[in-house]
C-alpha positions in Angstrom: 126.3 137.4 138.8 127.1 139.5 135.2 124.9 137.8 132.2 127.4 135.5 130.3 130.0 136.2 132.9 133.9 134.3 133.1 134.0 131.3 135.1 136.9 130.1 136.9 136.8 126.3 138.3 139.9 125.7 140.7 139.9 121.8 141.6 141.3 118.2 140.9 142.1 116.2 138.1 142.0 111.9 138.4 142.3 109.2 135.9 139.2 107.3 136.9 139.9 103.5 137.1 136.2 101.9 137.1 134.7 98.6 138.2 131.7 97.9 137.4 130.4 94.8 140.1 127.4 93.3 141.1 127.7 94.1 144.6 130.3 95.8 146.9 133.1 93.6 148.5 132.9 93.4 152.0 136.3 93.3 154.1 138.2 90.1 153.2 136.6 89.6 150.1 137.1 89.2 146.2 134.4 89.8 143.7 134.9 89.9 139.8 133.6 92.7 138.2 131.8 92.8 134.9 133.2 95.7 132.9 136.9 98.1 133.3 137.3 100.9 132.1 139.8 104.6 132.7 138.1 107.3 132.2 139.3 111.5 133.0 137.9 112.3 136.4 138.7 114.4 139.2 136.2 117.2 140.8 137.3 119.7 139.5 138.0 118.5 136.2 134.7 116.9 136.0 133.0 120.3 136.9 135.5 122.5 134.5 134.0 119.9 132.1 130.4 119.9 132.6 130.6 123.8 132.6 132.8 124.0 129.1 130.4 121.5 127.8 127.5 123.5 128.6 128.7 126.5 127.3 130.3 128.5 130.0 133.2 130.7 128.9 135.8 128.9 131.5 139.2 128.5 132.9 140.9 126.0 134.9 143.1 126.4 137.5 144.6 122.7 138.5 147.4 120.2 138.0 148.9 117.4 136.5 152.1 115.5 136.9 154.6 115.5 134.0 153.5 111.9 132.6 151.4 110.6 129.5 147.8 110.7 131.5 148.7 114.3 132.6 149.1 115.4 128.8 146.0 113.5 127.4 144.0 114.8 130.3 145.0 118.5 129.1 144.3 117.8 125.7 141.0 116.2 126.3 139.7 119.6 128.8 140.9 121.8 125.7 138.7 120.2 123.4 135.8 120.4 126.3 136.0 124.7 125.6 138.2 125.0 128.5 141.3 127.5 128.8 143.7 125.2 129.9 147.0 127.5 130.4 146.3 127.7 134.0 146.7 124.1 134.4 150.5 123.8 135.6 152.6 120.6 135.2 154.1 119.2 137.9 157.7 117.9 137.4 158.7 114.4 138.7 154.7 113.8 139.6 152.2 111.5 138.9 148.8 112.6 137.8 146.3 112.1 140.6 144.2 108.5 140.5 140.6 107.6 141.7 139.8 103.7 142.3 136.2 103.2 141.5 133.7 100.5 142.4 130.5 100.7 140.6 127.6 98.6 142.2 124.3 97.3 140.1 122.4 100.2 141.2 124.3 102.7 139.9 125.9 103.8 143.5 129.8 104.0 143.9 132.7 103.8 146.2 135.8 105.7 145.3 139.4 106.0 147.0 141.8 109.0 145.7 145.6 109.2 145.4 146.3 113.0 145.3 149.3 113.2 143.3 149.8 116.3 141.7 146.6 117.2 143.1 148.4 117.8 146.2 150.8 120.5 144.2 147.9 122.8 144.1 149.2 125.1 146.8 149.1 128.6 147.8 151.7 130.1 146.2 150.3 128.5 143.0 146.7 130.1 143.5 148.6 133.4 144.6 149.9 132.8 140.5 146.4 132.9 139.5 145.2 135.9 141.5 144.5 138.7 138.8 142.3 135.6 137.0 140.6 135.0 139.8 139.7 139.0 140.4 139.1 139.2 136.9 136.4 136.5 137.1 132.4 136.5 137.5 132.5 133.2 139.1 134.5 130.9 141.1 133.7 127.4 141.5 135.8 125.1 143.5 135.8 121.8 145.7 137.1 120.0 148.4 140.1 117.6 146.4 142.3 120.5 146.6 144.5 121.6 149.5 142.0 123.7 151.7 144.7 125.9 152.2 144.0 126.6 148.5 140.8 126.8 148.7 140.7 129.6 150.9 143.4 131.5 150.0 141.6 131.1 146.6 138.2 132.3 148.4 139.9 135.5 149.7 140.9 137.0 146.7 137.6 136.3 145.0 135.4 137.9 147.7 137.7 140.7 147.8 137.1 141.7 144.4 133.6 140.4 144.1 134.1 137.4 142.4 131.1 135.0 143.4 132.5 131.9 145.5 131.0 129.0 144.6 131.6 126.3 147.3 130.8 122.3 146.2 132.3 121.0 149.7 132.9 117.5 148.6 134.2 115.2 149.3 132.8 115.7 153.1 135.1 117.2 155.6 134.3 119.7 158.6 135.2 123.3 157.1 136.7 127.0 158.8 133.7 129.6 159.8 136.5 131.9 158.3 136.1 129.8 154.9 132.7 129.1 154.9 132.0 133.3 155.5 133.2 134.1 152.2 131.5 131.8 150.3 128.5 133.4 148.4 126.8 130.1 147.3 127.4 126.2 148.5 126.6 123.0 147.3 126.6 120.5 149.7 124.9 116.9 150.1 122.9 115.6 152.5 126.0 113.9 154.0 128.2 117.2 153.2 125.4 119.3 154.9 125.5 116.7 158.4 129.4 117.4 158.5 129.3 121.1 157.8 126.1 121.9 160.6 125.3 118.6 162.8 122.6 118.1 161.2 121.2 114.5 159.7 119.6 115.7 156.5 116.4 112.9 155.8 113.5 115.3 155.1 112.6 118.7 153.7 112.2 119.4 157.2 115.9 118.7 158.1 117.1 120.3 155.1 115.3 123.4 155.7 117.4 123.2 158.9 120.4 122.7 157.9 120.4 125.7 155.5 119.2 127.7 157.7 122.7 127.2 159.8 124.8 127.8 156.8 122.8 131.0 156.2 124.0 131.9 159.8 127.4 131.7 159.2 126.9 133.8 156.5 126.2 131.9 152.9 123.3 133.9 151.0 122.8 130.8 148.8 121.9 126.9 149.9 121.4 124.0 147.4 121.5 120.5 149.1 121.3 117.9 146.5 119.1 115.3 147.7 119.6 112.6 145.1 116.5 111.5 143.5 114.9 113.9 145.3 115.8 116.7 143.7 117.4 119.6 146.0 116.2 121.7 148.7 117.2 125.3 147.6 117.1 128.4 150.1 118.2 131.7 149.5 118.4 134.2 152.7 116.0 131.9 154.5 113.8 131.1 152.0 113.6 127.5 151.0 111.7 125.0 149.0 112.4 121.5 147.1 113.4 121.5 143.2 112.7 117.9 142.4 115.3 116.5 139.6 114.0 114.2 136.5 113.2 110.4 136.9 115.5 108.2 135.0 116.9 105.0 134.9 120.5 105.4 136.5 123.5 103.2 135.6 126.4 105.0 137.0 126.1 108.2 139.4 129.7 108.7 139.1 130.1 112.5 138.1 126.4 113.3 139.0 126.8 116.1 141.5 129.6 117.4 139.4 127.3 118.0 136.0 125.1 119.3 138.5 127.6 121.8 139.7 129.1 122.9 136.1 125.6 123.4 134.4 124.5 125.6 137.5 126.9 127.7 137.6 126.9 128.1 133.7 123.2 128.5 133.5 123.6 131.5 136.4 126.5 133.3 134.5 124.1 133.2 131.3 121.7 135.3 134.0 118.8 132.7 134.6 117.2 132.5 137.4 117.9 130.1 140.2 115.0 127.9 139.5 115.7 127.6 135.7 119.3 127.1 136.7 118.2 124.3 138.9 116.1 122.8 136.3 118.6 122.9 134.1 121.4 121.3 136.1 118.9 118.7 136.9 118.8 118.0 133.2 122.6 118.0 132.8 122.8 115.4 135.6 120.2 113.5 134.7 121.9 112.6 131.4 124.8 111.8 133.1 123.5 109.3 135.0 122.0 107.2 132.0 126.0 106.8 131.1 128.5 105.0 132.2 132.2 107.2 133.5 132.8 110.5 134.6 133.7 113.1 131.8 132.3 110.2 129.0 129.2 110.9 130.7 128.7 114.7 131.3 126.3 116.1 128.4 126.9 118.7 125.6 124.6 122.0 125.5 122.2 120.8 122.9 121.6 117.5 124.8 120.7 119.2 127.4 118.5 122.1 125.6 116.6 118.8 123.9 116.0 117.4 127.0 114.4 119.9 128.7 112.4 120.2 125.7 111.2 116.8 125.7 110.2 117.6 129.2 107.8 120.6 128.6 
């Protein structure tokens, strides 16, 4: 990637309506919850956020429906450094929605309605083509039509735009899609679906990269939660652990992860500093309750690592 390079995120956008429980309902039953709250989600939007927050000179291909939410959601990303004028409006649609249980430990369950998520098509990334070419960096994930997404991939990697693949949420992908991707970003669950193979160990991580180097990704970064993440780059892997913190909400974790990365490897850094620094990133986030309410700002993130030396 060119030092301080343009970023292009292409993803989702979700009002986040949050539940904060003790536990998780099982079928058939009703729980009350302990604190509401709606907060500006969605993948993509969460990563366009993370990355504008951290510094990244960004834009944002993505949609919203023609309501209130939509226009306060593209207010709110402008004031995140965020170059919102490829986010289109979609008439007569309703701005995509995330339903969001939040248990004691921080973990989460979340159902999506699409809305004018679903609007992201084809012909509207084939709109964003010479911004796509003219870009360092493309970042995208899975909450868009995969249609998109690869139509999207094929006019980065032909003008050498780095593809940046977050696969989430988890669905089985195309070799044809997964070949032009230059660097991916899955979980340990992500990882299973993509290769097979049940990620529990560095052992089984080490695996599983190794088959998404085969079908031809130079670049592996499973996130392994606490853990850390098991990095491998043409073959050669080792674990990155993360920061230990006190977790209250791991909604938007991966996300931060995802947006400072990719920020930190425009600005030229190597991927080890990168990682440490998307580590930091996340690891604020998860000390805060929401998604975009909890992604940190460049100087939290410089005086955390500093704190850490």
């Amino acid at each position: 990637m060119k030092t301080a390079g343009k970023l292009v995120v292409l993803g989702s956008i979700n009002a986040d309506h949050i539940l904060n429980l003790d536990t998780f309902p099982t079928p058939g039953e009703t729980v009350t919850g302990n604190r509401y709250q709606v907060a500006f989600g969605g993948k993509g939007a969460n990563q366009a956020v993370a990355a504008g927050r951290s510094g990244a000179n960004i834009a944002f291909i993505a949609c919203t429906g023609d309501d209130d939410t939509g226009e306060r959601v593209r207010n709110q990303l402008a004031s995140d450094n965020i170059d919102i004028a490829p986010v289109s409006v979609v008439e007569g649609e309703s701005t995509g929605v995330a339903l969001i249980f939040v248990n004691a430990e921080g973990e989460n369950v979340i159902g999506i309605h699409a809305g004018a998520n679903a609007a992201l098509t084809p012909d509207r990334v084939v709109a964003q083509k010479a911004l796509i070419a003219g870009a360092d960096a493309l970042l995208m994930q899975l909450e868009s039509p995969v249609e998109s997404v690869l139509a999207a991939a094929k006019f980065a990697h032909e003008n050498h735009t780095t593809v940046v693949l977050n696969p989430a949420p988890a669905r089985v992908l195309s070799d044809e899609l997964l070949a032009l991707v230059d660097i991916i970003t899955p979980n340990e669950t992500e990882a299973e679906k993509l290769t097979g193979i049940r990620v529990e160990n560095d052992e089984d991580a080490a695996r599983a990269a190794k088959a998404l180097h085969d079908k031809g990704i130079n670049t592996v970064i499973i996130t392994l939660g606490s853990r850390g993440v098991w990095a491998s780059v043409e073959g050669e892997g080792r674990r990155v652990p993360g920061f230990k913190v006190k977790a209250v909400d791991t909604i938007a974790a991966g996300d931060t992860f995802n947006g400072a990365l990719v920020t930190a490897l425009l600005e030229g850094e190597q991927l080890d500093t990168a990682i440490r620094f998307a580590h930091a990133a996340a690891a604020i986030a998860v000390t805060r309750p929401g998604a975009q309410p909890s992604v940190p700002w460049r100087n939290e993130i410089d005086e955390f690592l500093s704190q850490q030396r």
